[in-house]
N, C-alpha and C positions, 0 to 999 in steps of 0.2 A: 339249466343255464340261467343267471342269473338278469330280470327280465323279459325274460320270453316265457309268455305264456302256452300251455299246450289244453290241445282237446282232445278225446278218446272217441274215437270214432271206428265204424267198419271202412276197408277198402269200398265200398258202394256207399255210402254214407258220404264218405269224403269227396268221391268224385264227383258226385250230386251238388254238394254245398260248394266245392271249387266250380262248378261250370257257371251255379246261376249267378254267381258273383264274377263274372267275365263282363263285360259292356265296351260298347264302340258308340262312334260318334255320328250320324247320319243323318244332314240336314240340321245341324244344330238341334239335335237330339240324341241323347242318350240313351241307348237301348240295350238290353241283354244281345251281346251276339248270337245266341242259341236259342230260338224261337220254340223251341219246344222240342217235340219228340214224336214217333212214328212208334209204336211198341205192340209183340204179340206174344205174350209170356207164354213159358213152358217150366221144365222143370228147374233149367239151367240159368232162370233167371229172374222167377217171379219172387224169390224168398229173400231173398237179398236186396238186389238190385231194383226190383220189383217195393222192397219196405223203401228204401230212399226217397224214390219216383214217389211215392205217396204221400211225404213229407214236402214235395216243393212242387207239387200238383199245381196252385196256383203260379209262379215263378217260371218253371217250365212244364207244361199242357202238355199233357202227351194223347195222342190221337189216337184211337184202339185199330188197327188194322186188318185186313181181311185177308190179308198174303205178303208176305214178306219182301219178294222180289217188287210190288206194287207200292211197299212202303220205302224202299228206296227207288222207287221213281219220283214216288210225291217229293222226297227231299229234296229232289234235284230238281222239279218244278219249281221247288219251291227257293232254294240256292239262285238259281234264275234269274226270276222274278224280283231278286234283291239284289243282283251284280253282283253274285257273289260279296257283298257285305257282309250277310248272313247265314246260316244254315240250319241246319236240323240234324237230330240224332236218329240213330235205327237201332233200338234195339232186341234181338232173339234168341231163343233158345237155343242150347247144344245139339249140334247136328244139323239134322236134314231145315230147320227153322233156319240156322246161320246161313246155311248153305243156298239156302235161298235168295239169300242178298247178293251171290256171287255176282251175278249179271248187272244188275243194279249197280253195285262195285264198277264192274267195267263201263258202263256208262260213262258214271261218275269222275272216271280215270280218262278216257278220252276227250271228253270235253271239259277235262281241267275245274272240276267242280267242286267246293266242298263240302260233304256229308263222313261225318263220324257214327263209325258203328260200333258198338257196347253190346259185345256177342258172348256167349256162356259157352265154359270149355268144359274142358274134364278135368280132373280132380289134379292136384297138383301132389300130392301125397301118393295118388296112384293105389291106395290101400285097398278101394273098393274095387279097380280094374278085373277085370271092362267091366264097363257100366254101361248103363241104355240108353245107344246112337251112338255110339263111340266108333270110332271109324280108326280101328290097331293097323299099324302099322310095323310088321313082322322082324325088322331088323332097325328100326330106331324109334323108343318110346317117344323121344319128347314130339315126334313129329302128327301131326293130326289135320282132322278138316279145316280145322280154321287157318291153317299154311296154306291153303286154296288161294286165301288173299293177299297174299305177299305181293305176288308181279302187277297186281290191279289197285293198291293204293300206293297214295304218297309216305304213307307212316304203316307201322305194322308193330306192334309190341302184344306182346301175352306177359302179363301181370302177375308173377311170381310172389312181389311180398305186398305187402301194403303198403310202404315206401316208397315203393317204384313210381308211384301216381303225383309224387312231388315235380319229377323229371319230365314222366314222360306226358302228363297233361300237357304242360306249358308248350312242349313241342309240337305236340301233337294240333296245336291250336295254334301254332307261329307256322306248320305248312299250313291249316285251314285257307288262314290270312295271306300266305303268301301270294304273290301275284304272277311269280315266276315256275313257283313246285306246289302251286294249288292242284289240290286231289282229297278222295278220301283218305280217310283215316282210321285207322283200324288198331279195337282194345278188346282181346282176348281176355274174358274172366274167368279162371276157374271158378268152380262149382265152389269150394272150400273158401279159397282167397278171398270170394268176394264180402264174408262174414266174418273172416278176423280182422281181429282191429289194432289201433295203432295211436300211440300218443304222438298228433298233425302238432304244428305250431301253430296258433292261430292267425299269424301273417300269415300264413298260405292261403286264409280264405278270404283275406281283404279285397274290396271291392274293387276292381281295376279298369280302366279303360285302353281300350288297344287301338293302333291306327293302323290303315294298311299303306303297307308302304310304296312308294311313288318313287321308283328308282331314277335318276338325272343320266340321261345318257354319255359316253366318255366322250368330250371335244373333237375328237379325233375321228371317232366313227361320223359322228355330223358332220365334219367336213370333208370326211371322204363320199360320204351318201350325197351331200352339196355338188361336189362335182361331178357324179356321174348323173343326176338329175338335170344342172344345166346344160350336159350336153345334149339333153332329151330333144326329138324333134316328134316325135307321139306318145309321150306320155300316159301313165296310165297309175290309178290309184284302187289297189284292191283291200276294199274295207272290210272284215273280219271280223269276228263277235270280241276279241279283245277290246274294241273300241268302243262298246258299252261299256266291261267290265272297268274300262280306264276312264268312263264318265266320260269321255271323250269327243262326242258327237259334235258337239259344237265347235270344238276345234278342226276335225276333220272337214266340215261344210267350209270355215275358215278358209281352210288351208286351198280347198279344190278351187275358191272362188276366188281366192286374190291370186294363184298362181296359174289360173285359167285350166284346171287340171279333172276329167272326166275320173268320176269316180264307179266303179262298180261293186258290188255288195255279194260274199258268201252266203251259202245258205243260214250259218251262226250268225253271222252282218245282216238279214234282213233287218230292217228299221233303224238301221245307224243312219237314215235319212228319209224325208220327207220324199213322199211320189213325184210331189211338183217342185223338190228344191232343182234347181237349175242344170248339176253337172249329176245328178242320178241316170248314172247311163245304165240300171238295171241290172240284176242276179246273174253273175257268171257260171259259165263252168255247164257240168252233163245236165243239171234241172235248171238251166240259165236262159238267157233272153239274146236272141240276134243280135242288137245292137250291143251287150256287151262282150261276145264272142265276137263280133267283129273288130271288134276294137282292140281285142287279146291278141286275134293275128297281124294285127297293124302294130303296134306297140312296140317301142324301141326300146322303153324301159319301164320296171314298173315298180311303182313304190306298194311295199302290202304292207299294209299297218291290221297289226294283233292277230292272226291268220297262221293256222299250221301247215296249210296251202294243201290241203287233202287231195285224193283225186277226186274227186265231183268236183271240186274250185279249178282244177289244172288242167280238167279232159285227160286224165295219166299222165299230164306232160305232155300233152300234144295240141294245146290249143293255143301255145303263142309259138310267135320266131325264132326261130334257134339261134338268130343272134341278140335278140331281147335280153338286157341288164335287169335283176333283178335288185332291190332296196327292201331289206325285210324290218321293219322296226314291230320289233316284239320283246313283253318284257323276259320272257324265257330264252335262255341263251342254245337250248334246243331247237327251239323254233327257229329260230332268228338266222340261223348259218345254214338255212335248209336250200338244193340244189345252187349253190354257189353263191347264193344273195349276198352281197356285202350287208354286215349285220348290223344294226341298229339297238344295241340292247339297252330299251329303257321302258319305263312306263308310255301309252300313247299319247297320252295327253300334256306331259314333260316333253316327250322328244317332237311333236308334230311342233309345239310352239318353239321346240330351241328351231327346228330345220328351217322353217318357215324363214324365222329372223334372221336365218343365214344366208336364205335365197332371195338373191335377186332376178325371179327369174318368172315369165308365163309362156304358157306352150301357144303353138303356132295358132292365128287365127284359122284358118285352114282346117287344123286337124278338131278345133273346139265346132266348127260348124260341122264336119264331118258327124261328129258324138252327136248333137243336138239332131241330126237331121238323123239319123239311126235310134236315137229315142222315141223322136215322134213315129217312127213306122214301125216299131215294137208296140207302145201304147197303141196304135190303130188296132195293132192284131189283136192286144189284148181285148180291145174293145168290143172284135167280132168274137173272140173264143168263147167270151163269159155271156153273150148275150143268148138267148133262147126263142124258140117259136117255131115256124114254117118246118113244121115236123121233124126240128133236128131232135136227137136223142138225148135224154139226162146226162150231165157226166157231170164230174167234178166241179171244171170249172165253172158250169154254172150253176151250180149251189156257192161256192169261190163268191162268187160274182154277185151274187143275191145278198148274202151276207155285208159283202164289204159295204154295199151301199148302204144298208142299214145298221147295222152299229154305230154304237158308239167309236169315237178316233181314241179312246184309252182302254177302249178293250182287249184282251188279250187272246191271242188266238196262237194255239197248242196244234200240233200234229207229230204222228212221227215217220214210221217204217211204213213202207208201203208206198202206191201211189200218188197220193196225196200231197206228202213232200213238195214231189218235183211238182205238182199242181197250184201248189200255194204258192211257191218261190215263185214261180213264172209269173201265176197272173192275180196275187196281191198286192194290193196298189195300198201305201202305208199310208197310213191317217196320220200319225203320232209316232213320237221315237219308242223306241224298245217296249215295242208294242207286240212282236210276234216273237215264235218259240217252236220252230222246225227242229224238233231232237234228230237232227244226219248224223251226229258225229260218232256215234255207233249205231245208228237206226235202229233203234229195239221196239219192235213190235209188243205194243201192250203200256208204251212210255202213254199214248194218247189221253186215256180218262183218266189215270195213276198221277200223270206230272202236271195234269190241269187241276186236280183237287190240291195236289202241293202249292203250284201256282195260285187256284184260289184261297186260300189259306194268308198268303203273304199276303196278295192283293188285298185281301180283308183288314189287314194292317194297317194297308197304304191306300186304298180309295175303294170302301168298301159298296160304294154306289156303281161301280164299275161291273161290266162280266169278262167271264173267261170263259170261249169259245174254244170247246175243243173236236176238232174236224176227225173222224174214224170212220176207216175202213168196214166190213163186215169181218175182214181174216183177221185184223186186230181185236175188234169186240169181241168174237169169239175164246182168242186166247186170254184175257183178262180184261173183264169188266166188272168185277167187285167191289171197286170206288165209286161208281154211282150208289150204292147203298152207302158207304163213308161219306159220301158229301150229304148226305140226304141224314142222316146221322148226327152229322157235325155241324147241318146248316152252314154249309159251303157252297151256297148254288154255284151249279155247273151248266152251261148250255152246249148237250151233245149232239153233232150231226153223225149220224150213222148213214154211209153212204154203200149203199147192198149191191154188188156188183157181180156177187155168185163164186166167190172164193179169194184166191192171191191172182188177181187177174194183172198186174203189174208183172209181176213176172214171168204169167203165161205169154205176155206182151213180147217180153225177152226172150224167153222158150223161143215164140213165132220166128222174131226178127232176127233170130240167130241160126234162121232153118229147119227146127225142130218144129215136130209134132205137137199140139196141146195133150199135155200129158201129168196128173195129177195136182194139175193147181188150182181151176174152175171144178166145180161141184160135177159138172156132167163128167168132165175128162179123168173124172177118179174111176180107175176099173171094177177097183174094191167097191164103190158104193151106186148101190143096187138101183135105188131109187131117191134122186136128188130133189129135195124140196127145200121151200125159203124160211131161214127159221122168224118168230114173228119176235122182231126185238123188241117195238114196242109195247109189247103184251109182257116181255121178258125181263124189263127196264123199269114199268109199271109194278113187278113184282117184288124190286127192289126200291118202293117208297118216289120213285120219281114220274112227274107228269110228263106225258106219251101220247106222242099221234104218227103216224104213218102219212106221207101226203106221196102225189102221186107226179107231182109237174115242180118246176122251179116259181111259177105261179102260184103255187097252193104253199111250197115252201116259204114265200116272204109274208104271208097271212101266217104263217104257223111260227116264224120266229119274232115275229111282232109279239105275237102269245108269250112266247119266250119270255123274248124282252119284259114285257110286262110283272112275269112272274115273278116267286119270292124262293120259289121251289126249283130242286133240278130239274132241266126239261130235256127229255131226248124227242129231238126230229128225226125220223127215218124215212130213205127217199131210196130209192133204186136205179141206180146208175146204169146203162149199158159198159159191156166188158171189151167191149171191143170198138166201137165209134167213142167221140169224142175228144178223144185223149188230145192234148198240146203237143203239136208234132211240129214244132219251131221251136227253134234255140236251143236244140242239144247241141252239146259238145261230143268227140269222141269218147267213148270208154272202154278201157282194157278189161276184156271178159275173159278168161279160157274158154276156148272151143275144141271141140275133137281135132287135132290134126292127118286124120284118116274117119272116113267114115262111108257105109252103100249109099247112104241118102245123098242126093245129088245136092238137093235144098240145104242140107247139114254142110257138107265141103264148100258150096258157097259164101254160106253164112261165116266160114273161117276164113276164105279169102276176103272177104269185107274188113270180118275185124285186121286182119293182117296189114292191110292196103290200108286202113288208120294209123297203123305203127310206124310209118315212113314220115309220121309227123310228129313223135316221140323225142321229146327232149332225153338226151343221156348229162344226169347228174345224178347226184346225191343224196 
């Protein structure tokens, strides 16, 4: 054609030179959207795909990984940690390497994140079938492992010709961006395809800036959400990790303080507010705070801003009134219509300023002192849960507690599955905005050290003077810990709490309170194993290049994370918790568990009429 220039390039070639010429705008700075790469070559991807990556090494850095599934946690640490601005790619071999990022995937998909994976398939020719890792599927060829990830991202394509990557990049990078169908993304390369080539135009690889976009809510929904707000006489605002992602934060403290409106914070919402801003009525829901569960069951109506209203945020649906009005302003139109909420569909930070401008309205003095005086006797608790001495027992919160006083107010602090979670939500008191990183939204056990090296990676970016504190279990450490060598590697310090409490003692917790037996979760209660001993992590942690000490009191712990602090290196603290005292046994909400409905144990049948006897407070919606 006459005018347009072309270039000859492989499929892997081009998709390389299209990404790093992608750029977005953040802070009056121009940046690659795609920070780099997560990669652990095999056969299905190092010759190809693998020669690219080597060609724009500088441009996009890709990070050598130790496990697959761990290299898509970092992403999502690291997608996080940038509000979703940015992200990072994953890319692995054909088979059992892909397959590894499944779960990963599913994170990524629940909490609406985005990470694109560049995974190697089988041959598209089929000439060589089967080949080695090929996973045949007996009655339809084109079907294989990498259709694993279909239901788990937003995009899903397998690369046929070398054309295809005209189409389906740009797409594939307009869900990354989206703010309503943000998720992974997912490109299938066969083995062959990804080395033939193809005369690109060279406008395909011009340098581009993309914006995310800020949907304007429809007049109509604002005013109908206007007036079921004014008729509010206890009010209620549940803030939700949307309200980062929508930059938000400042207008939500806005909105609570000129309309006199208590606001409560999701586990993804932690740090959508200052400890001491005014109307912070504290973390709701099963890992929540009295004062903001009390407030749920008062509440006549409640406005959720960016929230998919899970159940840990809802107690199942049983923790407000069944005649409570819900107001869901999210920019997803899924979210947004969720148990009956009249829907709000916009960006948070668009729609809180049109709603605002529309109300005239502040909630009863009465019910704002109500909030105030339920905060302050939530903060009491917290103040006695975290504090230590007069021979109480280690437990989480005060390691929690130890820490928060000493950091820094822009450090970042990581946690995920396990007991922990609900530890932190309760009783972290926020320094700074978007400052914490509770992974609930699929709790994956092993997200802990994997999404705080993602996390510090970004951070390194943006305030490299800063740490990332990432709080682990023992049951987590054990399932993956292979990024303390990656940070130690990549000169990513990481500051790890290893907290040893002799197995999955959180859920032995549940096991108990539900009647049962302790039975295969703590090390003693395993039948299978003979003789239960403590493994030594910091001996274990030392062995992968990071400084290590074991301490023995929350005492010796604030001497050991000052060291921390200090260092340049990763440092793992390890402290031993008891499994059974300690725990925050204030501010749960109900939660819907199955229990046996027949059972001989008398404690078992109990434990099912408990749960049952919470059900009578079960919202029936949608």
């Amino acid at each position: 054609m006459v005018g347009v220039s072309y270039i000859r390039l492989t499929t892997a070639q081009a998709l390389i030179k299209w990404l790093a010429n992608q750029f977005i705008e953040i802070g009056g700075k121009e940046q690659r959207i795609c920070g780099g790469g997560f990669g652990i070559f095999g056969h299905g991807n190092v010759t190809c795909l693998g020669e690219a990556l080597n060609t724009h090494k500088e441009e996009l850095p890709l990070y050598r990984g130790q496990n697959e599934q761990s290299m898509g946690f970092a992403a999502a640490g690291y997608s996080k940690q940038w509000l979703r601005q940015r992200f990072m790619f994953c890319t692995a071999s054909a088979g059992p390497g892909t397959l590894n990022l499944v779960t990963a995937s599913a994170l990524g998909h629940a909490n609406r994140l985005p990470m694109l994976f560049l995974c190697g398939d089988t041959f598209l020719t089929r000439l060589p079938d089967p080949v080695l890792q090929q996973m045949e599927n007996f009655n339809d060829p084109t079907f294989g492992a990498n259709d694993a990830f279909k239901p788990i991202t937003r995009y899903w394509d397998r690369i046929t010709h070398p054309a295809q990557i005209i189409q389906s990049l740009p797409n594939a990078l307009a869900t990354l961006l989206d703010p309503a169908d943000c998720g992974p993304a997912f490109l299938g390369l066969p083995q062959d395809v990804q080395g033939w080539y193809y005369d690109y135009p060279n406008t395909f690889f011009e340098r581009r800036l993309h914006r995310i976009r800020r949907q304007s809510p429809d007049p109509k929904e604002i005013l109908d959400a206007r007036y079921i707000l004014k008729s509010a006489r206890r009010p209620m605002i549940i803030a939700g990790g949307g309200v980062q992602y929508s930059c938000a934060t400042e207008e939500l403290n806005d909105f609570a303080v000129k309309h006199q409106i208590p606001v409560v914070e999701t586990i993804a919402g932690r740090a959508n507010m200052l400890h001491q801003d005014a109307f912070n009525c504290g973390p709701i829901g099963v890992t929540g705070s009295n004062s903001a569960n009390k407030l749920a069951e008062k509440a006549d109506v409640i406005l959720a801003v960016g929230t998919r209203l899970q159940d840990f945020t809802t107690g199942s649906w049983a923790a407000f009134d069944h005649a409570a009005k819900f107001v869901s302003i999210n920019a997803g139109r899924f979210d947004a219509g969720k148990h009956q909420s009249q829907p709000v569909v916009g960006d948070a930070k668009v729609s809180l300023k049109a709603l605002s401008a529309s109300l005239d309205y502040s909630a009863p003095k009465e019910w704002v002192s109500f909030a105030h005086e339920e905060s302050k006797k939530w903060d009491a608790y917290v103040a006695a849960n975290v504090s230590y001495g007069h021979n109480k027992p280690n437990s989480y919160a005060q390691a929690i507690g130890v820490v928060n006083a000493l950091c820094d107010s822009r450090d970042r602090v990581v946690a995920a599955a396990g007991g922990l979670p609900a530890e932190i939500t309760a009783n972290w008191r926020t320094l700074d905005l978007c400052t914490v990183d509770v992974e609930f939204g699929f709790s994956c056990m092993g997200y802990e050290i994997a999404g705080a090296w993602g996390a510090r990676i970004a951070q390194a970016e943006r305030e490299p003077e800063r740490d990332t504190i990432s709080f682990c279990g023992d049951g987590s450490y054990l399932m993956l810990n292979s990024d303390i060598y990656s940070s130690v590697l990549s000169q990513k310090k990481l500051i790890i709490l290893v907290l040893d409490n002799g197995g999955f003692a959180v859920i032995n917790k549940l096991q108990n309170n539900t009647g049962n037996d302790s039975f295969n979760n703590l090390f003693i209660d395993c039948p299978t194993i003979k003789e239960a001993f403590s493994v030594d992590f910091a001996a274990h942690s030392a062995s992968m290049g990071a400084l290590s000490e074991k301490v023995t009191s929350p005492e010796e712990l604030k001497e050991a994370f000052r060291r921390a602090k200090a260092s340049h290196k990763t440092y793992v603290i390890v402290m031993d918790v008891d499994a059974h005292e300690g725990w925050t046994d204030e501010g749960h909400a109900w939660w819907e568990v199955g229990t046996p409905s027949i059972s001989d144990n008398e404690k078992v049948r109990q434990g099912h009429a408990d749960v049952e006897a919470g059900r009578l407070k079960q919202r029936r919606g949608v």
